[in-house]
C-alpha positions as protocol buffer text, in pm:
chain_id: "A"
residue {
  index: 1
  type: UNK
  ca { x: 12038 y: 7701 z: 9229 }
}
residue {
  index: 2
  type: UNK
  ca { x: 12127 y: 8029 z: 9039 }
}
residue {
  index: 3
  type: UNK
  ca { x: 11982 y: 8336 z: 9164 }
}
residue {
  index: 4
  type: UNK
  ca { x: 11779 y: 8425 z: 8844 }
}
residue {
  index: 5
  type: UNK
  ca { x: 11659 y: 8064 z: 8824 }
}
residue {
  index: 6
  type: UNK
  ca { x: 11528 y: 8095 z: 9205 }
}
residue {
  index: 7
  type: UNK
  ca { x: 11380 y: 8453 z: 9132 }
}
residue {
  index: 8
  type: UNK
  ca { x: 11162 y: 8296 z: 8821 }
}
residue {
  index: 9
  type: UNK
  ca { x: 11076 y: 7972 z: 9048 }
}
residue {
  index: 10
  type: UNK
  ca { x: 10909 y: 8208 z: 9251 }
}
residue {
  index: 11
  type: UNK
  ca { x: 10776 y: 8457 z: 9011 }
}
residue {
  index: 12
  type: UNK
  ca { x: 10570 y: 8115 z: 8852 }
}
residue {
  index: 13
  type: UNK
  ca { x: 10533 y: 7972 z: 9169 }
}
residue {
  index: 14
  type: UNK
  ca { x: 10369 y: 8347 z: 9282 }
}
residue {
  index: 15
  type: UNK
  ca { x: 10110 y: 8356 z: 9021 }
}
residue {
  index: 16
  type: UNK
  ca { x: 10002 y: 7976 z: 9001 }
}
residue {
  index: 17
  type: UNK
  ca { x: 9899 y: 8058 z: 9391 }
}
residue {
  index: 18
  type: UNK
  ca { x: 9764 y: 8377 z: 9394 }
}
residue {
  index: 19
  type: UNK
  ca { x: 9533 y: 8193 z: 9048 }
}
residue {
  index: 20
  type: UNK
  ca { x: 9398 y: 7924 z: 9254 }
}
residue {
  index: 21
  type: UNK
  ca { x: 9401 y: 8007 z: 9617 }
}
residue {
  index: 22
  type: UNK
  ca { x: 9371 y: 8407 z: 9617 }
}
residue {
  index: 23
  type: UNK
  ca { x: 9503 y: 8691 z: 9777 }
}
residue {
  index: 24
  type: UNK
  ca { x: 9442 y: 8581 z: 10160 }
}
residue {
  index: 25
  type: UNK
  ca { x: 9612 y: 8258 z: 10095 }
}
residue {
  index: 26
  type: UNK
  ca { x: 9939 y: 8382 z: 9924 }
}
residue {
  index: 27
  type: UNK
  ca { x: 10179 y: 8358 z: 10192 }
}
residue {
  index: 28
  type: UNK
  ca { x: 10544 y: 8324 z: 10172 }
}
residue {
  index: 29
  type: UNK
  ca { x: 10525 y: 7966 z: 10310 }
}
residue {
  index: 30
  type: UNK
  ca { x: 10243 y: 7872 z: 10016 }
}
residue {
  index: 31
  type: UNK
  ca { x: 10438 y: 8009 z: 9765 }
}
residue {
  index: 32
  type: UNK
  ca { x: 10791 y: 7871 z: 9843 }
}
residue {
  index: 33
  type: UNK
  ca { x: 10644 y: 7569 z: 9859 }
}
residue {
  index: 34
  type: UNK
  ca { x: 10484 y: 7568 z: 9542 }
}
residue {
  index: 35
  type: UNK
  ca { x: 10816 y: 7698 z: 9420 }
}
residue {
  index: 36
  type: UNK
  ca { x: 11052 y: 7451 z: 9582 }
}
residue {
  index: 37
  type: UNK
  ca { x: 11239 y: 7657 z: 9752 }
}
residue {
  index: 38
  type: UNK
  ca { x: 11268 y: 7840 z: 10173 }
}
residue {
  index: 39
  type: UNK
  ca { x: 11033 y: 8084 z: 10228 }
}
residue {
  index: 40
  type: UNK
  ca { x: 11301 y: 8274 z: 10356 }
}
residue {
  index: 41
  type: UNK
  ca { x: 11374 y: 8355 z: 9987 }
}
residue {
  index: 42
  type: UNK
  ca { x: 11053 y: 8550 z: 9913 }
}
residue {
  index: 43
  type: UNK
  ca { x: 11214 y: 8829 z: 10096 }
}
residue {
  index: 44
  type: UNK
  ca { x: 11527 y: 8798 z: 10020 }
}
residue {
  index: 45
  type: UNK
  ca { x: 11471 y: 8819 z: 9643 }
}
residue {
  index: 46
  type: UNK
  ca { x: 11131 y: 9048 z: 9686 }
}
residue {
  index: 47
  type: UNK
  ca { x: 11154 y: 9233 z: 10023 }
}
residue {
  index: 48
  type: UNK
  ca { x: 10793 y: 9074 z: 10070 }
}
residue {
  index: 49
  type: UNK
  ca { x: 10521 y: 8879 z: 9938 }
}
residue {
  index: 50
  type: UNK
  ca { x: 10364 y: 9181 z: 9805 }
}
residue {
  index: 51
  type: UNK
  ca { x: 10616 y: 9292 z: 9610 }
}
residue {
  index: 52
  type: UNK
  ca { x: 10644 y: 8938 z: 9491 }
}
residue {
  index: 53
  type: UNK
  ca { x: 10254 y: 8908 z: 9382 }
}
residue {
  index: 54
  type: UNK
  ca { x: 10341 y: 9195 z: 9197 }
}
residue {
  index: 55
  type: UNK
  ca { x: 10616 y: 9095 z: 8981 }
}
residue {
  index: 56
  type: UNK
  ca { x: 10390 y: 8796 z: 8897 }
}
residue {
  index: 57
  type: UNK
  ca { x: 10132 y: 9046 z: 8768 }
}
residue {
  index: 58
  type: UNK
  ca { x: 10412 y: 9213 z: 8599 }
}
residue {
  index: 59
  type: UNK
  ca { x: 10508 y: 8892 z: 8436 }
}
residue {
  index: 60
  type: UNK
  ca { x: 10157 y: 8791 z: 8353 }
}
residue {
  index: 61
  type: UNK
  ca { x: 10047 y: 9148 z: 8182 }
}
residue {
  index: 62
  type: UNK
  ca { x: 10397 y: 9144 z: 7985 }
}
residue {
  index: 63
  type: UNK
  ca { x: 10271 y: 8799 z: 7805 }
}
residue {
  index: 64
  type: UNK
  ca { x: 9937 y: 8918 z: 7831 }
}
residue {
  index: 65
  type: UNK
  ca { x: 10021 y: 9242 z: 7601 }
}
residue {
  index: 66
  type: UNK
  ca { x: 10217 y: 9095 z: 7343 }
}
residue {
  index: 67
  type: UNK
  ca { x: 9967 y: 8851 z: 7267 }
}
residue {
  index: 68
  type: UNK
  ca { x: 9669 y: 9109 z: 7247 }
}
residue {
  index: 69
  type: UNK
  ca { x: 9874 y: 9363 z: 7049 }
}
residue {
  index: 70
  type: UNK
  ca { x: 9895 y: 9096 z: 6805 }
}
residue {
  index: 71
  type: UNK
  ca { x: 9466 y: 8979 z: 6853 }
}
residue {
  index: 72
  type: UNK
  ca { x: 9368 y: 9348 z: 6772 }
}
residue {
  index: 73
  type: UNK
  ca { x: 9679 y: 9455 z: 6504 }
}
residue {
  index: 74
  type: UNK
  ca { x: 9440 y: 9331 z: 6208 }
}
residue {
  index: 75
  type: UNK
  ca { x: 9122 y: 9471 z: 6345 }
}
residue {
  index: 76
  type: UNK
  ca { x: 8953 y: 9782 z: 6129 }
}
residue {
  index: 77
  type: UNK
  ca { x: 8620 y: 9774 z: 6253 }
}
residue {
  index: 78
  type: UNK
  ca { x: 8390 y: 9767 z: 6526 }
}
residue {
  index: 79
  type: UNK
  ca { x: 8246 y: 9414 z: 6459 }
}
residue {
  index: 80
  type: UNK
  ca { x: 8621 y: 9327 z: 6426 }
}
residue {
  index: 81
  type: UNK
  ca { x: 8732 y: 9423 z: 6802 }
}
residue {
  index: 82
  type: UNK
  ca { x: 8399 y: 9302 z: 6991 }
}
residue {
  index: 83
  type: UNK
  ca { x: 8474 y: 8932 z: 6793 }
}
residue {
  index: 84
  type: UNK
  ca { x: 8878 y: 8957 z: 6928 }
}
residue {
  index: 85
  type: UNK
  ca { x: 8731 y: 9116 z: 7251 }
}
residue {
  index: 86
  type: UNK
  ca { x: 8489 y: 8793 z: 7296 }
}
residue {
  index: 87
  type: UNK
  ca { x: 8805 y: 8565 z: 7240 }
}
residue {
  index: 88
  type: UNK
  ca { x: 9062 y: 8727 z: 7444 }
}
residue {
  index: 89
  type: UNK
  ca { x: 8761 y: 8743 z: 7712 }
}
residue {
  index: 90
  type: UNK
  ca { x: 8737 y: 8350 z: 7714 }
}
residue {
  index: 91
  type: UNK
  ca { x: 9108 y: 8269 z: 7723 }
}
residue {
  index: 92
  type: UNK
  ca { x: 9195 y: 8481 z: 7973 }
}
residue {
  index: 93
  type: UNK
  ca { x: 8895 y: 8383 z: 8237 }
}
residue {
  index: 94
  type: UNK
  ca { x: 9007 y: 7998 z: 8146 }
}
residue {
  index: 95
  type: UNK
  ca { x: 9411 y: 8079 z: 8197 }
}
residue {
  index: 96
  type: UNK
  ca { x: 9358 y: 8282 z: 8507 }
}
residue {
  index: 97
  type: UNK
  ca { x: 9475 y: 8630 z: 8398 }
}
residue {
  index: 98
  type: UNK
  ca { x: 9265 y: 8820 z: 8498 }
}
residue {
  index: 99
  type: UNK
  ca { x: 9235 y: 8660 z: 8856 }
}
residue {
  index: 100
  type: UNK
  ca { x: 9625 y: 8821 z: 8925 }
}
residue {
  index: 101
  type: UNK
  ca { x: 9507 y: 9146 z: 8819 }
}
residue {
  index: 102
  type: UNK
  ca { x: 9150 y: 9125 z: 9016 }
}
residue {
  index: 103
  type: UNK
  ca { x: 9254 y: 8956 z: 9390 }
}
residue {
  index: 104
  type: UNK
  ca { x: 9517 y: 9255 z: 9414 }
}
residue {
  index: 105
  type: UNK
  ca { x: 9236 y: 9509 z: 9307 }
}
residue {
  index: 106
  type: UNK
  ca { x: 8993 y: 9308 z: 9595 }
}
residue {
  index: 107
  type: UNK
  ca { x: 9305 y: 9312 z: 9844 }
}
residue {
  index: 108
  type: UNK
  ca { x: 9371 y: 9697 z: 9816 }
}
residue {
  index: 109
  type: UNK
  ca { x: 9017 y: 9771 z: 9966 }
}
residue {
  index: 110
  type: UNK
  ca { x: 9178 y: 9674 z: 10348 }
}
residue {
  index: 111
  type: UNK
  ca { x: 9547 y: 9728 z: 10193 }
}
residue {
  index: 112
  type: UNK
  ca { x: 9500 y: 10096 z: 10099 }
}
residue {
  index: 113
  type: UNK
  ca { x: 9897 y: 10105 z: 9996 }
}
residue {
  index: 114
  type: UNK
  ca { x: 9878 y: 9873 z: 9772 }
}
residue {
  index: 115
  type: UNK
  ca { x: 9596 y: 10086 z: 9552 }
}
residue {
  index: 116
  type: UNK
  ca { x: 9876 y: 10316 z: 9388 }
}
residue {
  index: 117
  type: UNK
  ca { x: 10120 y: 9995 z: 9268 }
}
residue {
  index: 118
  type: UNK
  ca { x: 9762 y: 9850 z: 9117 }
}
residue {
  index: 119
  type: UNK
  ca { x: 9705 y: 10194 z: 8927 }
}
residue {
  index: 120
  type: UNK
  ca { x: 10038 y: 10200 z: 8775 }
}
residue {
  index: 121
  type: UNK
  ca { x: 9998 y: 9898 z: 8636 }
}
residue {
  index: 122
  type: UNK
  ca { x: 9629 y: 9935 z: 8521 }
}
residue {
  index: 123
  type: UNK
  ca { x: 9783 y: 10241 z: 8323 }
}
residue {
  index: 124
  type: UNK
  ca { x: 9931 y: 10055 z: 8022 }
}
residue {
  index: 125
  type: UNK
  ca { x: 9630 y: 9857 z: 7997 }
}
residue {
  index: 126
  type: UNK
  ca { x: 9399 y: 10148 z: 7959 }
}
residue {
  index: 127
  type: UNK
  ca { x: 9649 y: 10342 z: 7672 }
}
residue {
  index: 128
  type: UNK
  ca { x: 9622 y: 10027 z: 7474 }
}
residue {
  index: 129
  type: UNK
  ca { x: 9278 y: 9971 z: 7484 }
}
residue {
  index: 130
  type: UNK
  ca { x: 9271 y: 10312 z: 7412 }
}
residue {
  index: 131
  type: UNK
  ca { x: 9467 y: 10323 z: 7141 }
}
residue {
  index: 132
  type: UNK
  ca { x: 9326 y: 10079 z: 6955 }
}
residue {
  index: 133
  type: UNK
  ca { x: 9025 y: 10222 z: 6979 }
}
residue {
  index: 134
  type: UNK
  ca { x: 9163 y: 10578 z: 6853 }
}
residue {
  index: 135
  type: UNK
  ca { x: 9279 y: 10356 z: 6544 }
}
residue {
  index: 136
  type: UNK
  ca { x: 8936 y: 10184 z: 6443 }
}
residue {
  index: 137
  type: UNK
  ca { x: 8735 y: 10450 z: 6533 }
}
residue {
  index: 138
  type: UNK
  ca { x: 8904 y: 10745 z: 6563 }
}
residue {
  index: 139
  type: UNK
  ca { x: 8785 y: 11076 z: 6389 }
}
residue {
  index: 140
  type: UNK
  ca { x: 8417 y: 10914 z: 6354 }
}
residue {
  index: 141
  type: UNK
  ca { x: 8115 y: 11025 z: 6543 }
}
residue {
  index: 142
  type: UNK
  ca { x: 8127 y: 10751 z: 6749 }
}
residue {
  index: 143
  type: UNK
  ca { x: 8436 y: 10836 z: 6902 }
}
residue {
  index: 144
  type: UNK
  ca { x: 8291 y: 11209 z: 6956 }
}
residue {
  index: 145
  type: UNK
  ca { x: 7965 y: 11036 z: 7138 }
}
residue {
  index: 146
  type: UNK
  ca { x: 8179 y: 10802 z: 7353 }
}
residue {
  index: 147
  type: UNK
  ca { x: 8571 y: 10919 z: 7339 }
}
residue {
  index: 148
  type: UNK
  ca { x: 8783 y: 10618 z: 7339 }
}
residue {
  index: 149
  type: UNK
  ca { x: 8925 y: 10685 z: 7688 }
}
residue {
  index: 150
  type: UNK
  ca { x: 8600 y: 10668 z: 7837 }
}
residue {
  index: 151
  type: UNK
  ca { x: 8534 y: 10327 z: 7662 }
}
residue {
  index: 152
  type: UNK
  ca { x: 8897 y: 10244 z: 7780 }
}
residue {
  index: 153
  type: UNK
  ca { x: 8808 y: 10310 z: 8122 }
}
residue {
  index: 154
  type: UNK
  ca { x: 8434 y: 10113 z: 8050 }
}
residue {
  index: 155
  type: UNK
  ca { x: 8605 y: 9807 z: 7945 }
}
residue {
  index: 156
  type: UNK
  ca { x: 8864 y: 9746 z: 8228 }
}
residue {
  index: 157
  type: UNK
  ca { x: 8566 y: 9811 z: 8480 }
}
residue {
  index: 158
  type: UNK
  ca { x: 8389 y: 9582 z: 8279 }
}
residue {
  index: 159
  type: UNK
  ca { x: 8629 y: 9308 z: 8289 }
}
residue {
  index: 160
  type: UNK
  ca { x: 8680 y: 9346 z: 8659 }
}
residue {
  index: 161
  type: UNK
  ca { x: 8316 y: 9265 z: 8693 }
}
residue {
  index: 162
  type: UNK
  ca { x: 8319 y: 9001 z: 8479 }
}
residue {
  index: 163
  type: UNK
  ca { x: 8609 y: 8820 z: 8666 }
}
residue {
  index: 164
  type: UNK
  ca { x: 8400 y: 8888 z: 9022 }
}
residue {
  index: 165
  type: UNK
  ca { x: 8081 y: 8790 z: 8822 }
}
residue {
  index: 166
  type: UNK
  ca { x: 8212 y: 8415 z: 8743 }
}
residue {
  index: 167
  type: UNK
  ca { x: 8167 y: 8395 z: 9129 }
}
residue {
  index: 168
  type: UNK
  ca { x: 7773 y: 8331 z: 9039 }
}
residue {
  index: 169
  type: UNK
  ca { x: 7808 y: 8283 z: 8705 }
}
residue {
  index: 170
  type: UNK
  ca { x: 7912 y: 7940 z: 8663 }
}
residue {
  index: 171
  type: UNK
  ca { x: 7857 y: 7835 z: 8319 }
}
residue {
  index: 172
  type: UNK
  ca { x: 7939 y: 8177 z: 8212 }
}
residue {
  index: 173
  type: UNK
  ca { x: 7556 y: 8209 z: 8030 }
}
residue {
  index: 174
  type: UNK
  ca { x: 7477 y: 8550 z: 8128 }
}
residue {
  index: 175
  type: UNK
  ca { x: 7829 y: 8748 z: 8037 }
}
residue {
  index: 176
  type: UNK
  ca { x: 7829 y: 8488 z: 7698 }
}
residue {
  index: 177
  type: UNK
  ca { x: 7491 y: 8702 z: 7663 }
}
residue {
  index: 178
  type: UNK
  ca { x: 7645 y: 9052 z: 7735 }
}
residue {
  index: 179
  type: UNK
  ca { x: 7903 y: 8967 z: 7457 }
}
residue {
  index: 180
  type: UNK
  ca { x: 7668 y: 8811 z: 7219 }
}
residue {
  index: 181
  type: UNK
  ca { x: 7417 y: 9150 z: 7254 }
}
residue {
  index: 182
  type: UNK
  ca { x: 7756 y: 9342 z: 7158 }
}
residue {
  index: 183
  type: UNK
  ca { x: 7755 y: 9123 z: 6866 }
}
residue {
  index: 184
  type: UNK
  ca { x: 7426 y: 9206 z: 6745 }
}
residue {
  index: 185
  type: UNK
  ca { x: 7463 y: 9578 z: 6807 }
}
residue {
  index: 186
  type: UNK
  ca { x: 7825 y: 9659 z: 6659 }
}
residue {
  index: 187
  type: UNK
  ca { x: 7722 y: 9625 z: 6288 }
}
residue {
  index: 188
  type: UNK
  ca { x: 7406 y: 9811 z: 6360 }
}
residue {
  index: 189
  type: UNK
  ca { x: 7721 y: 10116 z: 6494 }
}
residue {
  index: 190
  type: UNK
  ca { x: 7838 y: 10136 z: 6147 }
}
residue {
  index: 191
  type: UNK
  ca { x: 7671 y: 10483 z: 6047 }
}
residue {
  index: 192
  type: UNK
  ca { x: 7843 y: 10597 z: 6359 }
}
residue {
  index: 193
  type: UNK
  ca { x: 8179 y: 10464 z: 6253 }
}
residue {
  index: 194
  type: UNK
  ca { x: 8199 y: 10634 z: 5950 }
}
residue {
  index: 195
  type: UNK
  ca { x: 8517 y: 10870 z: 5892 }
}
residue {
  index: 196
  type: UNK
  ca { x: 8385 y: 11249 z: 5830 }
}
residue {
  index: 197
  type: UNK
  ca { x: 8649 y: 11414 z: 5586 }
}
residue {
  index: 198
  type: UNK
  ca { x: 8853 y: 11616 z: 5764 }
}
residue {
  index: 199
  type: UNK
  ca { x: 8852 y: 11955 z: 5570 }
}
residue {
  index: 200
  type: UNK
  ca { x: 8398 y: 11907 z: 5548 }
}
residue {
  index: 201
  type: UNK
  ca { x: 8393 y: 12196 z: 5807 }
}
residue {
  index: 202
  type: UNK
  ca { x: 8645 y: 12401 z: 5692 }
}
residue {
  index: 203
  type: UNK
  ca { x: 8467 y: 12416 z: 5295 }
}
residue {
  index: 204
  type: UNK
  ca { x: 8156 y: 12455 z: 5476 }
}
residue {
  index: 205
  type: UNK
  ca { x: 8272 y: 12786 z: 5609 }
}
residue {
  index: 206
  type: UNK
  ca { x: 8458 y: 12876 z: 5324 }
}
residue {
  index: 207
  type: UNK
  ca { x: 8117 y: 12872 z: 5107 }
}
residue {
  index: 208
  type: UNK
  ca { x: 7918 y: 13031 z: 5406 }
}
């Protein structure tokens, strides 16, 4: 078996376990099994099952990115992102992303080393939510009343929660709720979204 082949086998193998059985049950032995392959190879490839959880998150928010830049390229309003939000929300709690991301977060309260890996890699999540923010509602009071970092930084806590919440939320009613109250309140936002022209202040003080 080729080494690259071996190194993906495990990289799958990796997330598919740490997606169903969680953090505490992601040994090398689990995972080289689900891979096909001796668990001797986990650290030969990875140094240790860590590192190899890791480059299954890696793997998982690559994909993951490329298919949200493309969900929010065509959104221009508020109403616009909390309707892609809603959907990316629903695939990703049925496909299991955001259980990578989450059982690392959970494991780096006893595993205080792994807690600066997990916030380099929550990072590029937070400058694209960010950004895309900046773009739809950038420049509008809105943005000045809640800057889009801080709504960044509100919406991965938010989908942390959620992905802890499914614990007692079985049929998902009350977070459907949360999303469906978003709904109702983005196109009531739209005075707020409004783009002030940028040279109102400066012909205010040139007439003053």
């Amino acid at each position: 078996m080729a080494v690259e082949d071996t190194k993906e086998r495990l990289i799958g193998a990796a997330g598919a376990v740490l997606r169903a059985q969680g953090y505490g049950r992601s040994s090398a032995r689990t995972i080289a099994k689900e891979a096909g392959v001796n668990s001797a190879l986990v650290f030969y490839h990875f140094g240790g099952v860590d590192a190899l959880l890791f480059a299954a998150l890696d793997r998982s928010s690559e994909e993951r990115m490329a298919v949200l830049a493309g969900a929010v390229a065509d959104c221009r309003t508020l109403e616009d992102l909390v309707e892609a939000g809603t959907r990316i929300y629903r695939h990703d709690v049925e496909a299991g992303h955001l259980t990578l991301f989450s059982e690392l977060v959970a494991a780096a309260v006893a595993k205080p080393e792994l807690r600066e890996e997990i916030k380099v890699r929550a990072e590029p999540w937070l400058a694209f939510i960010e950004e895309t923010l900046e773009r739809v509602i950038g420049g509008t009071p809105l943005a000045r009343l809640m800057p889009p970092r801080d709504l960044a930084d509100a919406a991965l806590t938010f989908y942390l929660g959620v992905n802890l919440f499914t614990v007692l939320d079985a049929d998902r009613s009350r977070t459907e709720s949360v999303f469906a109250m978003a709904r109702r309140l983005a196109p009531r936002a739209r005075l707020l979204t409004r783009r002030l022209p940028a040279r109102l202040g400066g012909k205010r003080r040139a007439h003053s």
